[in-house]
N, C-alpha and C positions, 0 to 999 in steps of 0.2 A: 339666525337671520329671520327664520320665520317670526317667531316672538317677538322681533323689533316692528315686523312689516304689518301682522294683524292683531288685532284684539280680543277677537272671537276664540277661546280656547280650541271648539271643535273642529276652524277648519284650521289652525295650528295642525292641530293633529292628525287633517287630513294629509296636507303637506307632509309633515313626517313619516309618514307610514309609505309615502307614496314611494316607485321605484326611482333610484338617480336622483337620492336626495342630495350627493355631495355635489352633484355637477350644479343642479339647480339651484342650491346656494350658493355655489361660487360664482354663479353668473348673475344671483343676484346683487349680490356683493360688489361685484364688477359695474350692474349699471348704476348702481347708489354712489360708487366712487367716481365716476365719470359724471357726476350732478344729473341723472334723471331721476324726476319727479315721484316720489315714495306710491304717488295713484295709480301711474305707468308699469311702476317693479309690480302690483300687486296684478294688472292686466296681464301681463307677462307670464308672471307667477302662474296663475290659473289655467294660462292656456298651455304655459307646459305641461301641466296635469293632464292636458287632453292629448299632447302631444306622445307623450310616453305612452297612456293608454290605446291611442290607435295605433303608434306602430308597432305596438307589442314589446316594450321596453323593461324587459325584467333585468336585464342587464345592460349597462351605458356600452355601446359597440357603435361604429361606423355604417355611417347612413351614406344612401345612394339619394336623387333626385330625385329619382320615380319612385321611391318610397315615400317622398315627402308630398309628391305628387298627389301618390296614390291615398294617402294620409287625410290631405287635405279634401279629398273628394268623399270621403268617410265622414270627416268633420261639418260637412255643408249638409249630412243628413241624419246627421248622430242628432237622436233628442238628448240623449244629455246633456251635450255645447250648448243647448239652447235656451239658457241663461247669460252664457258668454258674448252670445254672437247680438251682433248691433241689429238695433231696429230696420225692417223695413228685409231687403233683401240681403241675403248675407254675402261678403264678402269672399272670397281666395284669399285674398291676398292678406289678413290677417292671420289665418291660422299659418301660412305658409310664409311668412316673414319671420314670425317669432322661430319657428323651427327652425329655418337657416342660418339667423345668426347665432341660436344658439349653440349648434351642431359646427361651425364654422367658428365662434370664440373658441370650443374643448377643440379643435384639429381633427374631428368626426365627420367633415362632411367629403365626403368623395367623388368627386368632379368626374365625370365621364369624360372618358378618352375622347380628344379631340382628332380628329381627320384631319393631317395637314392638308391644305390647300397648295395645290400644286401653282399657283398664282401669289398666295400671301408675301413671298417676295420682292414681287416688283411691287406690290400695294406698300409696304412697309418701306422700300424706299424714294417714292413717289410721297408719302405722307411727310417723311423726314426730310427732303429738300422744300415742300411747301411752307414750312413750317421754318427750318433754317435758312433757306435764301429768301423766301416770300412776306416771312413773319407773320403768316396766315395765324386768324384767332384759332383756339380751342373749337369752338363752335363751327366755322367753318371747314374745320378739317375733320369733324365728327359729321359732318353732312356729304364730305368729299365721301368718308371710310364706307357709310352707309348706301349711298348709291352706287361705288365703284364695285364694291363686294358685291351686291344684287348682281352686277354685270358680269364680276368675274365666275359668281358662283355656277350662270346661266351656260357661261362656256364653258365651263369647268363640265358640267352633264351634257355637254355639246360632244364631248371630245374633241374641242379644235384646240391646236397648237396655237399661244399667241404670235410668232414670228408667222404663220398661217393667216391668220385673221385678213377678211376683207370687208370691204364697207358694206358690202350685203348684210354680212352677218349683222351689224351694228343697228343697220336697218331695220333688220328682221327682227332683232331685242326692243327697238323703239315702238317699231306697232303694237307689238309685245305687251309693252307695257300701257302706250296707251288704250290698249282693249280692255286690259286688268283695270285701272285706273279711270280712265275718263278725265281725264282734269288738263286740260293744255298746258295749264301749269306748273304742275310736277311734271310732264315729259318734257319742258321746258327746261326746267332745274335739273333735271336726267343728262341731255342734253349738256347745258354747260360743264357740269360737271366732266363729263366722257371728255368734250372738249380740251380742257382743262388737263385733261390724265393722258390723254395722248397726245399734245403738246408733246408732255415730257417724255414720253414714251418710245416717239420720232427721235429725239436729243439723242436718248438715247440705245438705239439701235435696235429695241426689242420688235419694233413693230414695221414695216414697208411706210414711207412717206407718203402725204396724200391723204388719208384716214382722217383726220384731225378735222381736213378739210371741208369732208366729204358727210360731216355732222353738222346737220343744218336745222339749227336752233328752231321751233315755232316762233310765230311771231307774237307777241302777248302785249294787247294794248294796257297802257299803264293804270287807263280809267277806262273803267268797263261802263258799259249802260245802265246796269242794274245793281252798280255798287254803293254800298251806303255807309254811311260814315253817323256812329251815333250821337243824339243829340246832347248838347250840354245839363238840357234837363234830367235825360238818360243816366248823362253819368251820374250826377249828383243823387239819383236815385239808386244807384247799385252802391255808391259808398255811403248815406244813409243809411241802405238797410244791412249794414256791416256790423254784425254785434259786438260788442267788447268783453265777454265773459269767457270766451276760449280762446287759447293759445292761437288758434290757428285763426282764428277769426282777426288779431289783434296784430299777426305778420300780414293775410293779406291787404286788409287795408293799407297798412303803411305801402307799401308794394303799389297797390292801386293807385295813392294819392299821386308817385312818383313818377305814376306814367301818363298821369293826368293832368299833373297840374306843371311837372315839366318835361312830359314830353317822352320819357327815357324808352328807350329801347329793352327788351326783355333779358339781353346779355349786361347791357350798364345797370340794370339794380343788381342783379346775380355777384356783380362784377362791383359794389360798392364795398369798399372797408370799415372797420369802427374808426381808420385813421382817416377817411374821407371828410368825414364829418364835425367842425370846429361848433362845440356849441358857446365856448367860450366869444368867438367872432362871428357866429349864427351863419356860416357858410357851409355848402354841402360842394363835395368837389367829386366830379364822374369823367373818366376815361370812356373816347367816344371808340364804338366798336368798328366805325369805318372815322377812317384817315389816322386813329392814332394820338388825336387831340386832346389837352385837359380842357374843360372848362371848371369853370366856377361860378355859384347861383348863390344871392341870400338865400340861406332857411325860411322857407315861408311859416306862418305861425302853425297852419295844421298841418303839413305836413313833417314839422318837428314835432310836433304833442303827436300824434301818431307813432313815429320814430322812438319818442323818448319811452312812450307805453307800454311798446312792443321791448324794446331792451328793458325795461324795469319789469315788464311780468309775465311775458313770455319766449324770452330769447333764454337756451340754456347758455349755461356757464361752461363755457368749453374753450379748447385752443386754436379753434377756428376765427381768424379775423375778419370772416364776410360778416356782413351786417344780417344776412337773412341765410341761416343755415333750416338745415330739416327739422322737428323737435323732437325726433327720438333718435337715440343713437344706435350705430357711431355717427354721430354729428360731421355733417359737411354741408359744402355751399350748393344751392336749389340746383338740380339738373336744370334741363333749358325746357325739356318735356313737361316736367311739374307743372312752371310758369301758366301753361294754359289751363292745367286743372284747376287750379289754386284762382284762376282769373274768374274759368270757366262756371264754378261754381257760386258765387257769388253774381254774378250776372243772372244767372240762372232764377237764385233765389231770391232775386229782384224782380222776376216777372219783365223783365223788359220787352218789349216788341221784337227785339232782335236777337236770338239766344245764342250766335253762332261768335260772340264776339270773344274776342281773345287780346291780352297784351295791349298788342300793335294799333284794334281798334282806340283806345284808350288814348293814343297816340296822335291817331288820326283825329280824333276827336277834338284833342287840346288843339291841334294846330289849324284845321275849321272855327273852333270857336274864334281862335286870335284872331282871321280873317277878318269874320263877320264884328270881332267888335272896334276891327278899325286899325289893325296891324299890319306896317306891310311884310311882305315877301320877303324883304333884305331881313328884318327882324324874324320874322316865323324862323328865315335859314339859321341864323345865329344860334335861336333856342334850341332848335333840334338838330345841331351840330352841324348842316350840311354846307360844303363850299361855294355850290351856285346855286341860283333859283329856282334852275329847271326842277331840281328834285324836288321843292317846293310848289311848283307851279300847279302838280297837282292836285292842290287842296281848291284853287280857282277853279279849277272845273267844279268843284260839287255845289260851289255859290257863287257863283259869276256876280249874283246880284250886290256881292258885299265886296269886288272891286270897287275903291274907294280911298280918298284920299285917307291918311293914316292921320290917328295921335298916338302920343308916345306909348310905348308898351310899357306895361305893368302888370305882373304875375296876383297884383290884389284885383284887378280886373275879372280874374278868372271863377271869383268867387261869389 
């Protein structure tokens, strides 16, 4: 494997000589058959040389966490990595990625005992009727699991009974957090959520009635004073300065275009197929993440040449049917987290006036400009899937002054 991957006789022979040569090659082996990139195995390659070397790998044996941990904090001060390690400040999460999945392909990685949670039960089936009677998305029941758990964890070192529980306590978790926090917002979405969990809770008998009731949402105005929605020129400036030479550069764009130019929400591009997309009839079709609706949009022209770029030279070849998976493997569809990096970064490296933008700005953005250039409200709602206006009408506040009679819409308007 080595022979195939480099050219250089000597560091062949580094490789060779090295400890857990057969693991190392089987796993090279492994990521060449799964189509990653021959540049990727050689990155790989090298850093398991450092991996072996810090955690003292004379023989292949099972790794704990905090090994990899401890490993990795070796590796951010090791000068010898210091050819490996990326410009500027080095990363964790490089040396400590490679290691895991390495260590987790051989069946070497050793998971620390988990503490069950004396709560994990009702959370497990509170998640499973949202999801079977509700048809709640993936996404909002990874936002239920994550704030419900914060709340149960908190009782959980409380030592209260939940057939115990009073609306005190629930109170006393709310300030709680909003001290931690500060953001109306999240103790808002805390809030619903709880709402939400103890509903079902009352159903079913674990909890005294009344409770559910007694969570009294903040109230969070829709349009803040100080909220700003980026400019059209803005955005064209962050996807300008999109380069076309790296993998990564070449998915977020297309990504961008899609929440720009129609609008998409950060779960509907995550959430798009290779079979969404007819290039034969230039139609692109998205499943909307609230109500459940298909729609269908022509292909506009850049946002297909983006699309097509992105599948012909940087999407691996893998059995995954999302259109925008990770680029190293195991190959899968973008978490929901990513999405903000991946946004975030490129905004960033566009210098814009606003750095804090994410996705959903993108969003807001598209459906501002339709305003102003003469779109109405019934039309914005249709683009960006929603049933009535209201949820639209918010974009009238940010330009009252481009209330105005409409012409027809057209997505070549946008450009």
């Amino acid at each position: 494997m080595f022979e195939s991957t480099y050219f250089i006789e000597s560091i062949r022979e580094k490789h060779r000589n090295a400890p857990c040569r057969a693991e190392r090659e089987r796993y090279m082996a492994y990521l060449l058959e799964i189509g990653t990139r021959r540049e990727r195995i050689r990155d790989v390659a090298t850093m398991l040389l450092h991996v072996v070397r810090l955690l003292e790998l004379n023989v292949f044996r099972p790794v704990r966490m905090d090994e990899i941990i401890e490993g990795t904090k070796l590796w951010l001060e090791d000068p010898e990595a210091q050819s490996h390690r990326k410009t500027g400040m080095p990363s964790p999460y490089q040396f400590k990625r490679v290691a895991i999945n390495w260590f987790r392909f051989q069946g070497m990685l050793l998971a620390p005992p988990e503490r069950p949670s004396r709560f994990a039960s009702l959370l497990s089936d509170f998640l499973n009727a949202m999801r079977l009677q509700r048809g709640l998305a993936q996404d909002t029941l990874q936002s239920y699991r994550s704030r419900i758990t914060a709340f149960l964890n908190w009782l959980e070192l409380r030592g209260v009974n939940f057939s115990d529980l009073k609306a005190l306590d629930i109170e006393e978790y709310l300030a709680a957090r909003h001290s931690d926090e500060g953001s109306q917002a999240s103790v808002a979405a805390h809030c619903a959520a709880l709402r939400t969990f103890f509903g079902f809770a009352q159903h079913q008998g674990w909890c005294s009635w009344g409770i559910r009731e007694s969570i009294a949402r903040p109230r969070t105005p829709r349009v803040v004073a100080n909220m700003k929605v980026p400019s059209w020129e803005g955005v064209r400036q962050v996807i300008s300065s999109i380069g076309d030479s790296r993998h990564a550069d070449l998915r977020a764009r297309a990504m961008i275009l899609l929440h720009s130019i129609y609008a998409f929400r950060s779960v509907e591009v995550r959430g798009l197929t290779l079979e969404d997309i007819d290039w034969r009839r230039g139609t692109i079709t998205v499943r909307r993440a609230k109500g459940g609706k298909t729609q269908q949009f022509p292909l506009q022209d850049e946002v297909g040449e983006a699309i097509a770029l992105y599948l012909e030279r940087a999407r691996p070849k893998c059995s995954c049917r999302s259109v925008f998976v990770t680029l190293h493997p195991p190959y899968r569809p973008i978490l929901g987290h990513s999405m903000g990096t991946i946004v975030g970064r490129r905004v960033k490296k566009a210098d814009t006036s606003n750095q804090a933008w994410g996705p959903h700005m993108f969003r807001r953005a598209c459906a501002t400009q339709l305003l102003r250039t003469g779109s109405s409200l019934q039309d914005i709602a249709d683009l960006l899937g929603h049933s009535n206006l209201r949820s639209v009408s918010i974009y009238a506040r940010f330009d009252t002054a481009s209330l105005r009679d409409v012409a027809e819409f057209s997505l070549r308007e946008l450009i």
